[in-house]
N, C-alpha and C positions, 0 to 999 in steps of 0.2 A: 409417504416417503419423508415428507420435512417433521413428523412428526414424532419417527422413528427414533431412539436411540441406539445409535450402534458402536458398539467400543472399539475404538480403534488401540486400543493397550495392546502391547505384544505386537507391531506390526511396524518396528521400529519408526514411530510418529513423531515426527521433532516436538510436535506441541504437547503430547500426550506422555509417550515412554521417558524422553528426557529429564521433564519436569520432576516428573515422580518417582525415576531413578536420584536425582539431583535432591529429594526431599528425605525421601524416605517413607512419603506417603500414598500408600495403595489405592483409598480412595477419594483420594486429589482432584476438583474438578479444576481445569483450567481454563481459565476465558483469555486468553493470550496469543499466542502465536495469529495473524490473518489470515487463516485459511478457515470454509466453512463444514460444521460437523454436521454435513448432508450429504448423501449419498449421489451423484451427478445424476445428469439425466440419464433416462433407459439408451435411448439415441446413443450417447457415448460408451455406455458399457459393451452397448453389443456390438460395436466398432471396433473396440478394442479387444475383445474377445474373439470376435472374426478375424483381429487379424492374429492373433494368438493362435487360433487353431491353423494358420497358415504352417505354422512350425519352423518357417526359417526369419529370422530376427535381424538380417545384414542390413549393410549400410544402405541406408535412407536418403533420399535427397525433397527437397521442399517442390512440391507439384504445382502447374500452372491451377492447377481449381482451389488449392490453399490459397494462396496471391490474389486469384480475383475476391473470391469469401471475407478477405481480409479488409480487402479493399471495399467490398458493399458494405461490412458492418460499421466502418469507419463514414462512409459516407452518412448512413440512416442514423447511423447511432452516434456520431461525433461530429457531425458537421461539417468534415471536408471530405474532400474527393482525390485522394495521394493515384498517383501513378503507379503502376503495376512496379516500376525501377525503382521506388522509392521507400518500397519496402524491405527491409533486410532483415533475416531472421537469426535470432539469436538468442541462446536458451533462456538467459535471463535478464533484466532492464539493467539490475544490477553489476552483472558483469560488464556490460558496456556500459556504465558508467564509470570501473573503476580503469575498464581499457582506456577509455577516453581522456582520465584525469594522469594515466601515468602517461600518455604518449603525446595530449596535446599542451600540456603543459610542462614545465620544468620543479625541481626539489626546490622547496619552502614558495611556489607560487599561490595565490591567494582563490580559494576558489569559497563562492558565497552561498549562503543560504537561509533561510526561514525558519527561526529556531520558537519553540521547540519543531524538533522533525525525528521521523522514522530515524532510526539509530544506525543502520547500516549504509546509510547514505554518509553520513557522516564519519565513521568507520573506514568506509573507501575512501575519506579526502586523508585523513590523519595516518591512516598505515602506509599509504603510497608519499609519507613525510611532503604533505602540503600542508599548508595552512587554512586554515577553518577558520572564514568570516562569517559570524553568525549575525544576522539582522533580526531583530527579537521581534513576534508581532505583539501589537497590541493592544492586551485585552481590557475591553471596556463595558460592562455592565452585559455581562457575558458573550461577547461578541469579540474575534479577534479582528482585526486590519493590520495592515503593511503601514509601516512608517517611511511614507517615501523619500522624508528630505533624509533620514538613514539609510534607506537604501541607498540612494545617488551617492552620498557623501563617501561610502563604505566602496562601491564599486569605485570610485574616482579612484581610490587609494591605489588600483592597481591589480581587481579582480580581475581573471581571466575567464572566470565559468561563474556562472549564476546558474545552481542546480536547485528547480521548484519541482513541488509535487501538486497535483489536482485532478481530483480532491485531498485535500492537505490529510497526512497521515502525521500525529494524530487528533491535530483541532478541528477537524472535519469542512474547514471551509470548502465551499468551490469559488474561485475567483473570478469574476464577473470582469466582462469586456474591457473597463474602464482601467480593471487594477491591470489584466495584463496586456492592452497598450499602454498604459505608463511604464512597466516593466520593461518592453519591448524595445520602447523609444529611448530609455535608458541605456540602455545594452548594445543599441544602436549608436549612441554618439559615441560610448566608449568601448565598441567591438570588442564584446564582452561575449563570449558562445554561452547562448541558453539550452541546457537536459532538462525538458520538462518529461517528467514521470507521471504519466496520465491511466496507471492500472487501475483505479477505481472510479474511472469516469461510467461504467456502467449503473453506479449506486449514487443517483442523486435527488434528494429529497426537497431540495429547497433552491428556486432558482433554475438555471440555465449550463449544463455545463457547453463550456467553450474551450475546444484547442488551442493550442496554441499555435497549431497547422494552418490556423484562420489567419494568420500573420507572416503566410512564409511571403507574403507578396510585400509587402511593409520591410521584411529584413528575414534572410534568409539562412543566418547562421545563428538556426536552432535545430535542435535533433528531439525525438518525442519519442518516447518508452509506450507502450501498448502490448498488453497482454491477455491471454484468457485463462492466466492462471487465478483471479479473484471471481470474474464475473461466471466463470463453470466448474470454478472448485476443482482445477487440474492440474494446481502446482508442479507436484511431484516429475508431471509430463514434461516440464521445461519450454513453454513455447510463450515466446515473447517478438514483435516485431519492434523494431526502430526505424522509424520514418524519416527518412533525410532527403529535402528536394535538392539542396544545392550539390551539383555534381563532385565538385572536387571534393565535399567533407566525407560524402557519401563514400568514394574511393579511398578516403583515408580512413575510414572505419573498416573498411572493405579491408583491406590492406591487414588492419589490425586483427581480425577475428583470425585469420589465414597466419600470422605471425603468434598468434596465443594456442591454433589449434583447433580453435572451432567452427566448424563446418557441416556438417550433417544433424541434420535434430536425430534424437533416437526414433528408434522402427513403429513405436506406438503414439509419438507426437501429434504427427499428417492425419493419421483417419480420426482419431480425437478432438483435434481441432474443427476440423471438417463437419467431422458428425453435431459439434457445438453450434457452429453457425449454420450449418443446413438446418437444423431442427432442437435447438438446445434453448431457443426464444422463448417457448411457452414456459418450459420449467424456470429460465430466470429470471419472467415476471413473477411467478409463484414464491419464489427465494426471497424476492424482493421485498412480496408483501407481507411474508414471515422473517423476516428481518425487521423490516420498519414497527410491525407489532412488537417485537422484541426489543427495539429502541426503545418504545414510547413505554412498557413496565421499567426498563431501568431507569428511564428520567424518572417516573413517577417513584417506582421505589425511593430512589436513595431523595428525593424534594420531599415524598409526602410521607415516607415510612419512617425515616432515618433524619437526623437532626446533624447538621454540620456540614450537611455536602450538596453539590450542586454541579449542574451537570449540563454543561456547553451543548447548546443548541446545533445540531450535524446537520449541515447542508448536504454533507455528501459521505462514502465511506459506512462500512458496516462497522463501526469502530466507534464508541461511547468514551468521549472526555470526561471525567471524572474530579471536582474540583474538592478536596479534603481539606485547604489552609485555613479554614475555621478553627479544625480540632487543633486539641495540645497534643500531638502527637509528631514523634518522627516517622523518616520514610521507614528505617529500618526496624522500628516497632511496629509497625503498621505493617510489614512483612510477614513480619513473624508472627503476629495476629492471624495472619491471613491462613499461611501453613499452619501452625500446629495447631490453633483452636478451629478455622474455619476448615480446611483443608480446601481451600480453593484458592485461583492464583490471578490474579491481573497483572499485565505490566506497568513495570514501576516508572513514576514521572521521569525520574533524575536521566532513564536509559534514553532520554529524547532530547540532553543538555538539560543545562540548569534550570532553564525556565521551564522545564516539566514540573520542577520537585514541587510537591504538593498537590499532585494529579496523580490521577490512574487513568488507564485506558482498557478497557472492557470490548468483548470481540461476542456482538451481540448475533452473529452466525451458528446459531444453535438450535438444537430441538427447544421449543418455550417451558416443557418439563422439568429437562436440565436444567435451563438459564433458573427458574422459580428454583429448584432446590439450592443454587448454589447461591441467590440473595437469602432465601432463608436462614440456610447456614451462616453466612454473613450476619443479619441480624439478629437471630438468638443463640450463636456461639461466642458471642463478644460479648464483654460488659461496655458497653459505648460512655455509659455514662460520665467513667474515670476521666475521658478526653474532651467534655466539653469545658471550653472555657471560665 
């Protein structure tokens, strides 16, 4: 199954048809978009198929056996134990982030973040006309951290949201106890609401990952993004919970979904969720292990095959930081590299803030056949040598 290649062209794919409509190239691989190029477990298919052969496709509503499901995987697999009320489901983390940022906040207020980051988070602060504080991490002998007397200093200014990701998409950190009670207790003296986006806490390689649900007792105006659109490869399905213990934020979210319109997940959401966590555990330990194999050739590729590049150590995330400011190159030749001689695509640093540019980030969720043709390509369709220093 993870070995397979299966094309997903022609099945309108954001990561696949887009791209190579957008190039012009047919046999384009692209390691880009987060989602993985495997096939879900059997468990999910034939759930969704069963309910397919039902033949009638109406409105759906979210069932007491998704809720508890949600609530055991959270517990084994995150570390806290949310109340059945406390979860609220919502097609995507993102969209309740950008409800949250236009309703709890007002036009040009300050909302914070960890740059570089996933680009549509930051997207949501800037089209909804707030302002984008970006707290830079910092990296050190390939390792990022938080700079916390910048942190504090930046939220005093007058942040209203500190929105974090963990595992950080795309530096790969997970943030350890230490970083987010200091975060916590920050946010705390200056009642600052934290969106922590925790989709890829299923994929941790290094360390411990910790909610930030482990804090609602400490301070309780934080909201947490959780999905199984990363850890079961079911994007497309839409199903994301947001955990809110404190009542009154919880109604005001509440509030907000029913004033935007949304309410019912789609008719194939419930039994695909379901069928992931009743039985979807053994295949995403399997994912896991063919992932993490897939990490460990792209590190080695571009440190031991390739001259100029280096490549940020992933605690977490199936996602490879890529570090190119060695070469004498720009982003935008380094693009065009990429398409017309390699034909394959990564995402470019700069889409993650500034302090991306001179990165890539590589989406190592693939069959290891793929992944090896499109470093090959990479390596012997370039003349590298023009760009070393």
């Amino acid at each position: 199954m993870f070995d397979n290649i299966v094309s997903r062209k022609n099945t309108n794919c954001a990561k696949w048809d887009e791209i190579i409509a957008d190039c012009g190239v047919d046999d384009l691989i692209p390691l880009t978009v987060a989602d993985m190029d495997y096939r879900v477990a059997p468990e999910i298919m034939t759930a969704v198929i069963e309910a397919a052969n039902h033949g009638i496709y109406g409105y759906t509503n979210v069932s007491d056996k998704y809720i508890e499901l949600s609530k055991k995987w959270a517990k084994n697999n995150y570390g806290f134990n949310p109340e059945n009320e406390w979860i609220v489901y919502c097609p995507r983390i993102i969209q309740a982030i950008s409800l949250i940022i236009q309703n709890y906040t007002k036009k040009d207020d300050k909302v914070l973040v960890f740059t570089p980051l996933y680009d549509p988070i930051q997207n949501a602060v800037r089209i909804n006309d707030r302002e984008l504080v970006e707290c830079s991490l910092s990296l050190k002998d390939g390792h990022y951290d938080i700079d916390f007397k910048d942190f504090e200093d930046k939220i005093k200014s007058g942040v209203k949201i500190f929105i974090t990701v963990s595992p950080h998409n795309p530096v790969g950190r997970v943030w350890t106890e230490d970083e987010i009670k200091q975060t916590v207790e920050i946010c705390k003296r200056h009642n600052v609401l934290i969106i922590s986006d925790e989709t890829h806490a299923d994929f941790i390689w290094k360390g411990k990952f910790i909610s930030y649900a482990s804090y609602y007792d400490m301070y309780e105006n934080i909201i947490i993004g959780l999905s199984t659109s990363k850890n079961f490869n079911i994007a497309g399905l839409e199903a994301s919970n947001i955990i809110i213990k404190n009542e009154k934020l919880r109604n005001f979210f509440k509030k907000l979904l029913r004033q935007g319109g949304i309410h019912n997940p789609s008719y194939f959401c419930i039994p695909a969720v379901i069928a992931a966590y009743e039985y979807g555990e053994e295949w995403l330990n399997i994912a896991k292990e063919k992932i993490k194999e897939n990490m460990d050739i792209i590190k080695s590729f571009f440190e031991n095959d390739m001259k100029g590049f280096k490549v940020i150590d992933s605690e977490g995330t199936f996602l490879s930081w890529v570090d190119y400011r060695a070469l004498n190159i720009t982003e935008d030749k380094f693009k065009e590299l990429m398409i017309e001689k390699a034909h394959i695509a990564f995402s470019l640093g700069s889409g993650y803030g500034e302090d991306g540019r001179g990165f890539f980030r590589v989406n190592a969720a693939l069959p290891k056949k793929l992944l090896e043709e499109a470093l090959l390509r990479f390596k012997n369709n370039i003349n590298w040598e023009n760009f070393y220093e």
